[in-house]
C-alpha positions as a printed Julia matrix, in Angstrom:
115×3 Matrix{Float64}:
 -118.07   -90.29  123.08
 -117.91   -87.43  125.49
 -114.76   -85.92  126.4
 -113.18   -84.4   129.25
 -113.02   -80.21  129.79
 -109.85   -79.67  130.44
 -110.47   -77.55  133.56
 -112.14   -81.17  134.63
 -108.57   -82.99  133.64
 -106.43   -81.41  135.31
 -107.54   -80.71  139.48
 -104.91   -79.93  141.07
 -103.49   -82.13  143.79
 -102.99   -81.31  147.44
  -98.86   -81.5   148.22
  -97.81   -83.8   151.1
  -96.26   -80.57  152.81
  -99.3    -78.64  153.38
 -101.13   -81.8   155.53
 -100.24   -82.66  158.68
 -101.35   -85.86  160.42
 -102.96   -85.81  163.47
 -100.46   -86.73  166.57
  -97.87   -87.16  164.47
  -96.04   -84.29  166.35
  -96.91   -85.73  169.62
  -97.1    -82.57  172.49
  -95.33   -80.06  169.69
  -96.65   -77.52  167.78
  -98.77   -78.03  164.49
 -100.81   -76.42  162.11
 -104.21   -77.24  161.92
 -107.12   -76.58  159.85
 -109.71   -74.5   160.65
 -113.03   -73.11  158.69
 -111.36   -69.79  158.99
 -107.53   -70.82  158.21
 -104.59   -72.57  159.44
 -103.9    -72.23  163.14
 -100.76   -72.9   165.09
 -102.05   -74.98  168.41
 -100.2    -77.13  170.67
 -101.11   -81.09  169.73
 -102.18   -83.44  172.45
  -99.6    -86.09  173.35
  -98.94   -88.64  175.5
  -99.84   -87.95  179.32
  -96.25   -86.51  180.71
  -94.55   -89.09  182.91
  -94.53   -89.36  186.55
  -91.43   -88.22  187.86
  -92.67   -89.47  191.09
  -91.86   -93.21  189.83
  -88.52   -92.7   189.43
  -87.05   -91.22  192.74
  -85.84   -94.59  194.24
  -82.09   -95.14  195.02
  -80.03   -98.54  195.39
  -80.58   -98.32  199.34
  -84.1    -97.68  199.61
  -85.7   -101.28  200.76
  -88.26  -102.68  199.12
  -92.14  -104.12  200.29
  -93.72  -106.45  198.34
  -97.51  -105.33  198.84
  -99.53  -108.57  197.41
  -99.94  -111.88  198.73
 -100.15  -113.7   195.02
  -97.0   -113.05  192.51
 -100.28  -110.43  190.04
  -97.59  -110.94  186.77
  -98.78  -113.84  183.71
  -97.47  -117.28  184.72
  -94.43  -118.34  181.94
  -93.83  -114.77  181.46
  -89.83  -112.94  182.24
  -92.15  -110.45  184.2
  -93.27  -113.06  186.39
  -90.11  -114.53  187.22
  -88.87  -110.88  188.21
  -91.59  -110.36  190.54
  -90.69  -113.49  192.21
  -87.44  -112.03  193.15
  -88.85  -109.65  195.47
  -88.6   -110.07  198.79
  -90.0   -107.82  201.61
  -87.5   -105.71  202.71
  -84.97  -106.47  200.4
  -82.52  -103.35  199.21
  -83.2   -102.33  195.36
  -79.61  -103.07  194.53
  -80.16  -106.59  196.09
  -82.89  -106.88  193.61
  -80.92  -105.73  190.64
  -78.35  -108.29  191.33
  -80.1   -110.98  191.42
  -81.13  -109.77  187.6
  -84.67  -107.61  188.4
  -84.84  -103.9   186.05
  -85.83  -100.8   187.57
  -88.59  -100.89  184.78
  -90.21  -103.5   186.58
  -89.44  -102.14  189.7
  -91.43   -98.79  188.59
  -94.51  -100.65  186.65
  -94.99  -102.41  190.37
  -95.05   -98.92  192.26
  -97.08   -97.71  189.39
  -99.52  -100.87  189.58
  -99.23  -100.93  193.94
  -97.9   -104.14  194.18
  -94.54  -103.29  195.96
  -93.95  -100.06  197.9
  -89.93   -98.55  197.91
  -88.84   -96.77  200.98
């Protein structure tokens, strides 16, 4: 029976400190492994936000810019898009239990405009 060389038994064993996982740090600073050594570079993360979305106020009126309610039939989101109504004040909207979330995922998606 053949047996082991010790330089064979004993490899050592890369340490959980020295790897880093890709996009773990999303849009921070990693190291990363190149064929010539570790680099510092800046990881790619999520696309940054548009602030665009979220510049509405309470008084800004609202424009519902589809014909057919475009939300899943059953689901909460449709029953907040049928809350809209064209020209219709965002606080109105919030009152009668709408989010701005779903406010800003229909200016994102063009189915209401807010002026």
């Amino acid at each position: 029976m053949a047996q082991k060389s010790p330089a064979t038994a004993e490899q050592p064993k890369a340490s959980k400190e020295t790897t880093t996982k890709p996009g773990a740090a999303r849009g921070r600073k990693v190291e990363k492994a190149t064929r010539s050594g570790r680099q510092t570079v800046q990881s790619k993360g999520a696309n940054p936000p548009d602030r665009t979305l979220n510049r509405f106020t309470n008084d800004q009126t609202i424009t519902v810019l589809v014909k057919e309610n475009p939300r899943r039939p059953g689901t909460k989101a449709f029953e907040r898009f049928k809350l809209y109504e064209t020209g219709m004040k965002v606080t109105e909207y919030l009152e009668k239990g709408g989010n701005r979330g779903s406010i800003r995922t229909d200016l994102k998606r063009d189915n209401i405009e807010v002026n």
